[in-house]
VOGU-3710 file (C-alpha; in Angstrom, 3 decimals, decimal comma):
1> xxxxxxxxxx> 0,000/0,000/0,000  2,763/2,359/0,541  5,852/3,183/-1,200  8,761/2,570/2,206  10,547/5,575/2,989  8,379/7,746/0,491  7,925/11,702/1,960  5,860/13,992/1,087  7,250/17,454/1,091  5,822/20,586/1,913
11> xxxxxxxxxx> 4,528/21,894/-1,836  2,902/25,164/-0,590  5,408/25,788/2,032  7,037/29,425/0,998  3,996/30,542/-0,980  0,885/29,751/1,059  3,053/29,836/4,453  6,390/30,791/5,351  8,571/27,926/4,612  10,403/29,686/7,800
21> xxxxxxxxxx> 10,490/27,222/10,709  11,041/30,231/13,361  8,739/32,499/11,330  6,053/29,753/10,545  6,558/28,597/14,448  5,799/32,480/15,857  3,009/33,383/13,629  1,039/29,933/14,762  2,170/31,000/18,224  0,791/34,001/17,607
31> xxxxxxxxxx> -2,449/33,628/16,031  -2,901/30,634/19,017  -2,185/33,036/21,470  -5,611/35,370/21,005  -7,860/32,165/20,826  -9,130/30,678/23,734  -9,632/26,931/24,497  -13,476/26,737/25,436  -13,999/23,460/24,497  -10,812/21,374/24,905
41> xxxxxxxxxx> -10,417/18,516/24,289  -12,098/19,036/21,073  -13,084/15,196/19,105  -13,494/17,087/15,729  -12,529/20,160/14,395  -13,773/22,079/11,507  -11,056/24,891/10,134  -10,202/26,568/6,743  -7,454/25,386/3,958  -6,798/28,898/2,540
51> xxxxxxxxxx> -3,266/31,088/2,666  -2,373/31,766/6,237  -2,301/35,145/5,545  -6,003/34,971/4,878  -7,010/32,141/6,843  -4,357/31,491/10,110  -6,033/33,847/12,984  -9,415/32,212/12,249  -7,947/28,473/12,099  -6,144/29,797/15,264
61> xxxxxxxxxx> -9,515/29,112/16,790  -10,117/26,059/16,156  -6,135/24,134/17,245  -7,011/26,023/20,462  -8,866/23,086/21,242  -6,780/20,349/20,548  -5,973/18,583/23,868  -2,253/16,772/23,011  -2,689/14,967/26,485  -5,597/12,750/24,670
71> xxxxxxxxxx> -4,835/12,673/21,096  -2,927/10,188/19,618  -3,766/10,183/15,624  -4,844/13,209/13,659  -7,409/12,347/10,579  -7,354/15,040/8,080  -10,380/14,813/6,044  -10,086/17,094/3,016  -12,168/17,717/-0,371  -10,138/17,239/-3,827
81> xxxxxxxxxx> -9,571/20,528/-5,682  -7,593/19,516/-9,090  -8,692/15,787/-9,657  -12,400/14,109/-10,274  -12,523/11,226/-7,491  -16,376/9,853/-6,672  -14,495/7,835/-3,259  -11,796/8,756/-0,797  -7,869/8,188/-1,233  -5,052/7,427/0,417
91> xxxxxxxxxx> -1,796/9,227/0,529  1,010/6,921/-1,414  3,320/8,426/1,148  4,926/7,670/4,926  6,069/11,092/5,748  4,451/14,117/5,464  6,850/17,196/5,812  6,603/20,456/7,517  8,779/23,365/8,209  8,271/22,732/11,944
101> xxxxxxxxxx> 8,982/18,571/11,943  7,896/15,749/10,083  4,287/13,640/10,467  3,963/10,305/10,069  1,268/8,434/8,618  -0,505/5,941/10,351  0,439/2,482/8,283  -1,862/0,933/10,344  -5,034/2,331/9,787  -4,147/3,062/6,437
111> xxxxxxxxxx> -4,011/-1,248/6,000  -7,660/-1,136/7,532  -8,727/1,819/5,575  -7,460/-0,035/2,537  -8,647/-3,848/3,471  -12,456/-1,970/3,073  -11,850/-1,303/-0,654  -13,448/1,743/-0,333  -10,300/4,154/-1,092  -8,521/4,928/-3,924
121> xxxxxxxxxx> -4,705/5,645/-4,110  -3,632/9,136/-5,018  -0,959/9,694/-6,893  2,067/11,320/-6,010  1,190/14,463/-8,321  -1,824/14,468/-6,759  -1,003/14,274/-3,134  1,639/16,702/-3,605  -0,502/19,785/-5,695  -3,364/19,386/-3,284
131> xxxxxxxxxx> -3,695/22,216/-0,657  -7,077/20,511/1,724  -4,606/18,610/3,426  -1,738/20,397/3,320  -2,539/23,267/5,077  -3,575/21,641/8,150  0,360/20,203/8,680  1,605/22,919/10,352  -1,207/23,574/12,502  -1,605/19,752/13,498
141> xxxxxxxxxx> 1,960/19,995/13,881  2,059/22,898/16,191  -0,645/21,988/18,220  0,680/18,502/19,283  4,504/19,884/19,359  4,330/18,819/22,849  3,484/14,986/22,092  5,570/15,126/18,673  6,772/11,511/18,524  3,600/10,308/20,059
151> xxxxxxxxxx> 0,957/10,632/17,728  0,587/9,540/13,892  -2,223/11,428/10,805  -4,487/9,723/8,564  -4,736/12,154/5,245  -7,844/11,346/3,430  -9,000/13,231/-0,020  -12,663/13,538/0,051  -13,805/13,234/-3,514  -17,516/14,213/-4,762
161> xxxxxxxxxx> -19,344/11,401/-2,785  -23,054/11,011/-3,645  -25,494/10,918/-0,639  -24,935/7,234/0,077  -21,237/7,201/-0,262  -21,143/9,712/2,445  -23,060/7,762/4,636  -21,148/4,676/4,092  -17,582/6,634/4,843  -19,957/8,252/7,966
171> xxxxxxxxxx> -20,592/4,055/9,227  -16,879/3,571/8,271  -15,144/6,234/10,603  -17,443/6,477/13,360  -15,479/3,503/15,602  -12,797/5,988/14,863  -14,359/9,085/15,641  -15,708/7,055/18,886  -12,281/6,494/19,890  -11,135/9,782/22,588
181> xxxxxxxxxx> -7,475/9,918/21,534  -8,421/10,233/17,536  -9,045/13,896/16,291  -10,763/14,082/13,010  -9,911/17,768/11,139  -12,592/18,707/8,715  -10,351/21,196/5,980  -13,038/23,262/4,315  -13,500/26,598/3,458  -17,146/28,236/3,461
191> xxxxxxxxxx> -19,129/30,542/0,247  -16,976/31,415/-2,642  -18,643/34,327/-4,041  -18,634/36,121/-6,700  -18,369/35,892/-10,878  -15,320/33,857/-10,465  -16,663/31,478/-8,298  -19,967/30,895/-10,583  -21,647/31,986/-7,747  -23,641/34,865/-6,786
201> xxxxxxxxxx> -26,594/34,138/-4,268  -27,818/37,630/-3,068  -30,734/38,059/-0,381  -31,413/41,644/-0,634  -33,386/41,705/2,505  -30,259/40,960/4,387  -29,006/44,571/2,989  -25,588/44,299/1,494  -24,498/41,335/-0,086  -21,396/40,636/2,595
211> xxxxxxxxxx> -24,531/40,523/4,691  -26,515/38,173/2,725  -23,214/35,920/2,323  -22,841/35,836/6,094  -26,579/34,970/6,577  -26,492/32,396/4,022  -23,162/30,835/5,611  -24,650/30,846/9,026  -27,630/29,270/8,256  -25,734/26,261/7,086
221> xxxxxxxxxx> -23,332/26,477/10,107  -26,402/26,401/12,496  -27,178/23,140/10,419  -23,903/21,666/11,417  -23,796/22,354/14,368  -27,546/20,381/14,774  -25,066/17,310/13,097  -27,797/16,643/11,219  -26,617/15,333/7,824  -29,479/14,878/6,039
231> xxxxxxxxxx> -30,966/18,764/6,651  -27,023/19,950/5,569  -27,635/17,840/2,716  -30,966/19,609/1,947  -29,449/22,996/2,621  -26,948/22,472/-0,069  -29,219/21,430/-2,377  -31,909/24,420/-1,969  -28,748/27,381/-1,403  -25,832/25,306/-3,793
241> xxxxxxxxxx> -23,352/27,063/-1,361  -20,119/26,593/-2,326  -18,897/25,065/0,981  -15,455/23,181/-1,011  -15,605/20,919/2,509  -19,346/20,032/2,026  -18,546/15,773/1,144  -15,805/16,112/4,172  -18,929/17,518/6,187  -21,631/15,256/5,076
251> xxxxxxxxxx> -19,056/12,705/6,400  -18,380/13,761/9,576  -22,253/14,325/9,807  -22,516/10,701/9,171  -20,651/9,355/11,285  -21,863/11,063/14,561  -25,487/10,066/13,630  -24,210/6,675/13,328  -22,296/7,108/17,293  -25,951/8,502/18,106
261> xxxxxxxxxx> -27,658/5,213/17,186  -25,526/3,710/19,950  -26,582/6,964/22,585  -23,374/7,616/22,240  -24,223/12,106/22,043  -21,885/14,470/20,562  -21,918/18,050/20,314  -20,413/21,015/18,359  -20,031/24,461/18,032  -18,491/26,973/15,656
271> xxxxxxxxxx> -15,932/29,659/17,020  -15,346/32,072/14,396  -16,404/33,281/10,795  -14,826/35,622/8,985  -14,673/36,930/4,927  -12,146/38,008/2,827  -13,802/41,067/2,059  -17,092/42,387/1,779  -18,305/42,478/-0,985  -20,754/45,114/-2,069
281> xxxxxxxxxx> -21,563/44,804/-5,774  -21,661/42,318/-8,336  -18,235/42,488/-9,590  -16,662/42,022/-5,987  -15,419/38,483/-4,757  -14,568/37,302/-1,212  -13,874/33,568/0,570  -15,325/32,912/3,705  -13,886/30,690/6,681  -15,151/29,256/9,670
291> x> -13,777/27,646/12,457
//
């Protein structure tokens, strides 16, 4: 299943984030330093896969509750940007690289993962030009600096999984996500808007359309935070927000409402939102994030 000895390095490293050690190590400090941990240890996370110059004080947020005491193994759940995949893959790799240290992958559970036959392999150009994954290294990384040879990831690309497939990945991780020392990190960010992103939902009777984005995000973060999967499904099917995390979502979603069949309750909450800009006319963009 896996090339021995293969490493991933750190593609986006110098362009997306400082490829910096010392710098990349003080701005996570940093942005870690004005979030507050109000619900450590946190099971799940939900945080955003854009530049860190857009993106790192909101992520900030959610690594704040990351409990290194309790977590042993790190699954990073995130959507495919540049290739068509209807499943999940698996990284080809052993290593993933970081400026701060290296992350191993969990062989392990990759040979269960894999024994399902439910998971593609990515290849290495594919593991290496996707950014989903990628930018939640140096967080993971940071936050478990503490426990650094003491925990292993599992990086799954989410492709575009119909309704089913998500709940059959959901039935599939939940006896991970029921185990207390596994994290599960949900990369997505929230509405692209604007003519470049195809999309341009507008609610004038939220006022200006920064307002109506906002409105239209939090709706569907209310959803999530229900963890009901099947309303989040609807959602997306009556707004077509362009949540890029929505199949990385519907899976988490899944897979608590599968823990809840056994009373075993979960909650969540969201910390943060934030846009790019705000966008006040037609030919303005912006990216939203959530944590």
């Amino acid at each position: 299943m896996s090339n021995r000895g293969n490493c991933r390095d750190a593609k986006h490293a110098g362009a997306w984030y400082s490829a910096s050690g010392a710098q990349l190590n003080a701005q996570l400090e940093g942005w870690l330093s004005h979030a507050h941990s109000s619900f450590r240890p946190a099971r799940a996370i939900i945080a955003p896969h854009a530049g860190y110059t857009y993106c790192g004080a909101c992520a900030a947020h959610a690594y704040k509750q990351v409990d290194p005491s309790v977590t042993r193994r790190v699954f990073i759940l995130g959507p495919s940007h540049h290739v068509a995949l209807s499943r999940c893959a698996l990284s080809p790799a052993e290593v993933y690289r970081t400026p701060l240290y290296d992350l191993r992958i969990d062989q392990k559970v990759y040979g269960e993962l894999w024994k399902t036959g439910l998971f593609d392999r990515m290849t290495q150009k594919t593991d290496l030009e996707e950014h989903s994954i990628e930018m939640h290294l140096p967080y993971t990384a940071k936050a478990m600096e503490s426990r650094r040879d003491d925990f292993t990831i599992v990086p799954v690309l989410v492709g575009a999984l119909s309704e089913s497939k998500e709940q059959e990945y959901g039935r599939l991780f939940s006896k991970y996500l029921a185990d207390p020392s596994n994290l599960f990190v949900i990369s997505s960010d929230f509405c692209h808007w604007g003519q470049r992103f195809n999309y341009t939902y507008y609610d004038d009777a939220q006022g200006d359309i920064y307002r109506s984005i906002e409105h239209l995000d939090k709706m569907g973060m209310r959803i999530i935070e229900q963890l009901d999967p099947i309303s989040f499904t609807n959602y997306l099917k009556k707004y077509r927000n362009t949540i890029c995390g929505r199949h990385p979502i519907g899976v988490l979603l899944n897979a608590v409402a599968e823990l809840r069949k056994n009373e075993i309750d979960m909650s969540f909450t969201f910390l943060n939102y934030a846009q790019s800009s705000e966008c006040r006319s037609m030919d303005d963009s912006s990216l939203a994030r959530v944590a």
